[in-house]
N, C-alpha and C positions, 0 to 999 in steps of 0.2 A: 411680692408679685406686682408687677406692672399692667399688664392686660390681660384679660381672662387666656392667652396663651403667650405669653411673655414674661420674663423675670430676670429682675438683677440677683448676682450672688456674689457675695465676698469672700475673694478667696486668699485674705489675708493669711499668713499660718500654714496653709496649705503646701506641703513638701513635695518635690517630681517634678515631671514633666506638663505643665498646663496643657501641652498640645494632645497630646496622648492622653492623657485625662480627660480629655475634652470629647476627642472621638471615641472613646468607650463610654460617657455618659451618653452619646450619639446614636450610637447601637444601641445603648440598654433600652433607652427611648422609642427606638425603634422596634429593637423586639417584642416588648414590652407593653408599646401603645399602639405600634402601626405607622407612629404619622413621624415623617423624617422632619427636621429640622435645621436649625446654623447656628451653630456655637463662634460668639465673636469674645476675644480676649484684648481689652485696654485696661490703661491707668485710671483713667475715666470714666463716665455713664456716658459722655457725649462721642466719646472715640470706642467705646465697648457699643453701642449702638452701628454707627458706621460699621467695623468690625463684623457686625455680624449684617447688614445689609451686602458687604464684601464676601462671606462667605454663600451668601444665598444668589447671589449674582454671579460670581465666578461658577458655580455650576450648573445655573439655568444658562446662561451667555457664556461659552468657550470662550477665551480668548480677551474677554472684557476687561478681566485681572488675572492675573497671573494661577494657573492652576493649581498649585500649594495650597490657595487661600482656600480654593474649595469648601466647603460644608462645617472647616473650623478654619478662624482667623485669627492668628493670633498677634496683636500688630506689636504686641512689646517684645517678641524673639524679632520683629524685624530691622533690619540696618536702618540707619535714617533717610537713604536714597533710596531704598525700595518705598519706605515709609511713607514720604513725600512722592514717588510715584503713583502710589497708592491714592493719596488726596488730593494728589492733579489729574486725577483719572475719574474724579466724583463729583458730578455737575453740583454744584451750592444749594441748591431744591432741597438737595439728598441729604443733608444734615440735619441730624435729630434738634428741634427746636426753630429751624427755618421756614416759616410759613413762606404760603406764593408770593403776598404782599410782600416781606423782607427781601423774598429772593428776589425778586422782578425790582426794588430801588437797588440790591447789590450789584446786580447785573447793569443798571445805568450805570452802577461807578466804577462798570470795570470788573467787579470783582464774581470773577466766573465760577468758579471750583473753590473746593476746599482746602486747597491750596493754598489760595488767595487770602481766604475767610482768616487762617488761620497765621498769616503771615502780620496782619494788620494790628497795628497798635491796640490794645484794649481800648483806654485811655481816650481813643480818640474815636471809638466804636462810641464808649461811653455818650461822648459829648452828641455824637451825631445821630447813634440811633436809641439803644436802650442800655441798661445796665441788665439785660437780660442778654441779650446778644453778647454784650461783653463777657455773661458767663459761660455763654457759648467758645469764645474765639479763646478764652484763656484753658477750657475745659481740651478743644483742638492742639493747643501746644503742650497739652499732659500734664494740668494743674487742677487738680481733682475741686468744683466749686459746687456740685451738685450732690448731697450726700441720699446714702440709702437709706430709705424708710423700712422700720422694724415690723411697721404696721400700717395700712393703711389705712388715711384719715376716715374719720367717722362721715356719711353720706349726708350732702345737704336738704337732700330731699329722697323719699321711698315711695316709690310707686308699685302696685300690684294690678297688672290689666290684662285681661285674658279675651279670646276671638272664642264666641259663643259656640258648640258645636251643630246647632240647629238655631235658628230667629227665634228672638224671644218679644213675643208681644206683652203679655199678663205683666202685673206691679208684683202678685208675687215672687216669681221664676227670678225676675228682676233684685229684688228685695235678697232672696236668699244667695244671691251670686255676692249682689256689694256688699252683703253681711261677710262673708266668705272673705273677698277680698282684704275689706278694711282689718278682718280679724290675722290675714297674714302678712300685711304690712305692717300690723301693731306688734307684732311677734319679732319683725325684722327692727322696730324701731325700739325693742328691751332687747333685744341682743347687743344693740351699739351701743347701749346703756343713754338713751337720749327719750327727749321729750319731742311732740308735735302740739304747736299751737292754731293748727288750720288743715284742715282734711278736704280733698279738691275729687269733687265726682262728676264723671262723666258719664254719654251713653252717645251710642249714633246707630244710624243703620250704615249698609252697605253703598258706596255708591257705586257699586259695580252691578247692583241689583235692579230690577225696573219697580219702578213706584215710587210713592212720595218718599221725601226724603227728611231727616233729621237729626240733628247733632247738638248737644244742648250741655255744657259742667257751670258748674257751681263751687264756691268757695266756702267753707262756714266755719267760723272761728267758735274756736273752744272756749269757755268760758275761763280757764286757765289751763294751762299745757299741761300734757302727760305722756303716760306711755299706756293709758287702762282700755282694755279691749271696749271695753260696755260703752266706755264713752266715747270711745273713735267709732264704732260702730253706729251708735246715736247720732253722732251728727253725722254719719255716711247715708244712714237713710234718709235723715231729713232733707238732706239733701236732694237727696232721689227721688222723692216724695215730691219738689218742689220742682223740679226739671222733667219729671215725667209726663209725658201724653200720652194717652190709648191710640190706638188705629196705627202706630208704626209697627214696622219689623227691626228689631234692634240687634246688632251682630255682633257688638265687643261694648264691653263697661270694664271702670276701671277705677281707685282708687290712689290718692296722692297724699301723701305726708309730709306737709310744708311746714316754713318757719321751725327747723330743727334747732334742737343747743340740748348740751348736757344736761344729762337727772341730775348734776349735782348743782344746777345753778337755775333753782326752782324758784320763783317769784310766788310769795303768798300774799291773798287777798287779807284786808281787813272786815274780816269775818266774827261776828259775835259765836257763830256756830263752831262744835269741835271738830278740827280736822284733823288731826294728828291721827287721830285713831281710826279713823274711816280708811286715809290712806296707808296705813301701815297692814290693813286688813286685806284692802285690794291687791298692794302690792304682794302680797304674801301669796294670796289667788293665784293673781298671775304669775308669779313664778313657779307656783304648780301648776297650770294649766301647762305654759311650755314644757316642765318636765314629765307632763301624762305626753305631751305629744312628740317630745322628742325619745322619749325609750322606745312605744306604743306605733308611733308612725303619726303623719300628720292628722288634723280629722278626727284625732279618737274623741277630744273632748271639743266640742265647740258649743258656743249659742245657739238656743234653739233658732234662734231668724235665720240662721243657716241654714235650717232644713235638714232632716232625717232620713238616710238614705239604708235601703235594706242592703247586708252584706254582699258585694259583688252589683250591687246596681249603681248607675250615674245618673249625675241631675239631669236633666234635658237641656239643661246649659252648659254643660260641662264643656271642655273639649275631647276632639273622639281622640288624637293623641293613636290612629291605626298605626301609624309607623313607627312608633315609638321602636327604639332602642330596646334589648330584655337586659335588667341588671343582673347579669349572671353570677354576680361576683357578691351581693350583696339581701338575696331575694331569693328564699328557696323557690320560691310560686315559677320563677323566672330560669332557673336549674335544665340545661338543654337533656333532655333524657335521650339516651339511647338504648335504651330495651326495659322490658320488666323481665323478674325471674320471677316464676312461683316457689315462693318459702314450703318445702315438706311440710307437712301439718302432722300435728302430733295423733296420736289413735284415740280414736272420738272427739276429736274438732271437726266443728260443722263447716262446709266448703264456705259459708259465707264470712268465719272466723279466720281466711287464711291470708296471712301477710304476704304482701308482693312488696318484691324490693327492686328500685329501679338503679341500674348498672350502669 
């Protein structure tokens, strides 16, 4: 995955026709999710990107490129003078990796299009502007330099911040939110199998609101990194604790997980006290606590500083989320009904005993 709607694929092995492949994953997409898309086929990540800017322009703008390109592009079935038509038709901006600063000194030196970009020495890209650009113009003439990731890198930082549903004035209301938050950022920070050695809390009010106004984070370093809820959360309230004033209206708080590096590259104190065993207790916790919440749903087990909510009720921070989305596909509660049937009841079941089944 490249962006939360974006992705490279590999279609090394891959036997057929890429083009035709392409517009049937196009349609399945379509049918399937709704939202139409541009499948671009290159040698490259930097010409498979253009590629697919060429399919999504050729059929918002007739006429811009050539109407084939439409909705899939595939630039390796094309000639090398279409090919190159193609990249003389693509202002320099328009390449994946060319920021405005780049483009706007190319354009001093002449070099307008992708055309251009593409035609230039590496070598002397190199010397003049980066060895990243150079991976750019060599990636342009169909020299694969940017490979695909299996996975994507682990996050240098994890934030959880949420826009209050109603102003929360009270420490506690307050209290049970960043309890909340920091315990779902320390969930996201064992999943990527990493430690935090500095947890960053905020709070503001609105300034779109009338009245005083305020906005105040804080940074507080852990006495040695982890991943352990109790303890990201301890220092999420002291924090909050130390940043908070009475008499505002507060509309969004939030949580940060800084200074990241792998669980496996854990730095121990020189500690007369035993730690081996403490932490091999907590880590063991926590990884039950994520697997009650991941079967279970989120929420099922939490710290009490999170606050105790009765079935079917929300905090008064929560967010209200009216328009949410229903997960039809994943969520009986959420199941669009179109009628009840009353189930026959058998002879002496009481009417209150009788099953309705929804159709």
């Amino acid at each position: 995955m490249y962006s939360i709607d974006e992705s490279f694929v590999d279609l090394s092995g891959i036997r057929g026709d890429m083009t035709e492949r392409a517009h049937a994953i196009r349609a399945r997409v379509l049918q399937w999710v709704g939202i139409p898309c541009g499948i671009g086929i290159a040698p490259t990540k930097t010409l498979a990107k253009l590629a697919n800017y060429v399919a999504k322009t050729a059929e918002r703008k007739p006429g811009f490129y050539p109407s084939k390109l439409a909705q899939v592009c595939n630039l390796v079935q094309l000639p090398s003078e279409e090919l190159d038509a193609v990249l003389e038709a693509t202002e320099v901006g328009e390449v994946w990796g060319v920021g405005r600063k780049i483009a706007a000194q190319l354009k001093e030196a002449g070099i307008e299009t992708a055309l251009d970009l593409a035609r230039l020495d590496p070598a002397t890209v190199r010397r003049r502007w980066s060895v990243v650009l150079e991976r750019t113009v060599r990636e342009l003439q169909g020299m694969p330099c940017i490979g695909l990731d299996d996975q994507p890198p682990p996050k240098k930082e994890i934030a959880c911040t949420r826009s209050f549903g109603q102003p929360v004035s009270e420490l506690p209301a307050l209290e049970q939110a960043i309890s909340t938050f920091a315990s779902m950022a320390a969930q996201k920070l064992r999943r990527q199998a990493s430690h935090t050695a500095h947890v960053l809390v905020f709070i503001h009010t609105s300034p779109y609101r009338k009245g005083p106004q305020y906005a105040r984070s804080i940074t507080v370093p852990l006495r040695s990194a982890t991943s352990d809820t109790v303890s990201i959360v301890h220092a999420a309230l002291t924090g909050l604790r130390r940043i908070y004033r009475p008499g505002y209206l507060f509309i969004k708080a939030g949580v940060m997980l800084l200074d990241l590096h792998s669980a496996k590259l854990r730095q121990r104190e020189l500690d007369l006290e035993p730690q081996e065993t403490e932490d091999s207790t907590r880590e063991r916790l926590m990884g039950v606590l994520d697997e009650l919440n991941q079967r279970y749903g989120r929420g099922t087990v939490n710290l009490a500083s999170a606050g105790v909510q009765a079935k079917g009720e929300r905090a008064s921070w929560a967010m209200r989320q009216e328009r949410r989305s229903p997960a039809y596909t994943t969520c009986w509660e959420d199941m669009p009904v179109v009628g009840e049937v009353a189930v026959p009841a058998a002879p002496g079941t009481s009417a209150a005993n009788r099953e309705q089944v929804t159709m």
